[in-house]
C-alpha positions in Angstrom: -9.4 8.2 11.0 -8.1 4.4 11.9 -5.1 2.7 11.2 -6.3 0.9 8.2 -8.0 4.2 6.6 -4.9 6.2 7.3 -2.6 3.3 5.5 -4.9 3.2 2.4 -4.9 7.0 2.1 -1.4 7.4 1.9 -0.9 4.4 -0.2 -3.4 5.5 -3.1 -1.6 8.9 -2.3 2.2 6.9 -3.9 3.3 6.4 -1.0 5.6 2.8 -0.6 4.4 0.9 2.4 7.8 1.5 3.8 7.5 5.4 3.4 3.4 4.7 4.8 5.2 3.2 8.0 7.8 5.8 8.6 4.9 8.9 7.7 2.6 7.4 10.0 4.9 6.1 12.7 3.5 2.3 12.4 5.6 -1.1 12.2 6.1 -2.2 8.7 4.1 -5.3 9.7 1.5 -3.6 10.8 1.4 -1.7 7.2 1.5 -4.9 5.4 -1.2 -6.5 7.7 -3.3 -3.2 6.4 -2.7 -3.6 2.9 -3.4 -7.1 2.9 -6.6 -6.1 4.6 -7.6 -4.4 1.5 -6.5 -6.3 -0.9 -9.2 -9.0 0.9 -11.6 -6.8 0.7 -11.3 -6.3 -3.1 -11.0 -2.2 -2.3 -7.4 -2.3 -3.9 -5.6 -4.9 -6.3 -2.2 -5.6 -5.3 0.2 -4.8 -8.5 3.5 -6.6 -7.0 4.4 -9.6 -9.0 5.0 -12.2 -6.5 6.6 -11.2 -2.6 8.0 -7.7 -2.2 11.4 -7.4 -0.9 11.8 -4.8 2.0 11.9 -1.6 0.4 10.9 -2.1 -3.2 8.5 -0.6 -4.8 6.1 -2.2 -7.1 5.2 -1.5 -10.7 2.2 1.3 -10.6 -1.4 0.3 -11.8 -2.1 3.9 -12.6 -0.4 7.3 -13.6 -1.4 8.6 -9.8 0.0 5.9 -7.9 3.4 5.7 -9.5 5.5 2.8 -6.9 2.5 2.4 -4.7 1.8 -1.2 -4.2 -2.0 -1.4 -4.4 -4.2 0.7 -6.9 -7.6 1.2 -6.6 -10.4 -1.2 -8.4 -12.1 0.5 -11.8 
C-alpha cells in the first residue's frame, strides 16, 4: 500500500492522526498533508470545527470512527 492509502485506512479505522503517525512511523506533517489530500479529493469530510490542536481529537461523523478526524462520504 502507499503512504496516503495506509493513512486513510487507519484513520477510518479511529485512529487520531497523532496515533496514525506514531502506528505507522510517519511525521505528523506528513499525516496531515495525507488527510488533507483526501479531504481534496472529497473521499472523506473533515469533522474538526475549525484548526485542530496537536493531539485532539475531533468530534466523530459516525459510530465507527469515534475521534477520527475525517469520516467517510455517504
Amino acid at each position: 500500500m502507499s503512504v496516503l492509502t495506509d493513512v486513510l485506512t487507519a484513520t477510518r479505522a479511529g485512529a487520531t492522526p497523532d496515533a496514525v503517525a506514531r502506528r505507522l512511523g510517519l511525521d505528523q506533517g506528513l499525516v496531515d498533508a495525507a488527510i488533507d489530500h483526501w479531504v481534496r479529493l472529497g473521499v472523506v469530510t473533515s469533522v474538526c470545527a475549525g484548526p485542530r490542536a496537536p493531539g485532539a481529537a475531533c468530534a466523530a461523523a459516525t459510530p465507527a470512527c469515534a475521534g477520527c478526524p475525517v469520516a467517510p462520504r455517504r
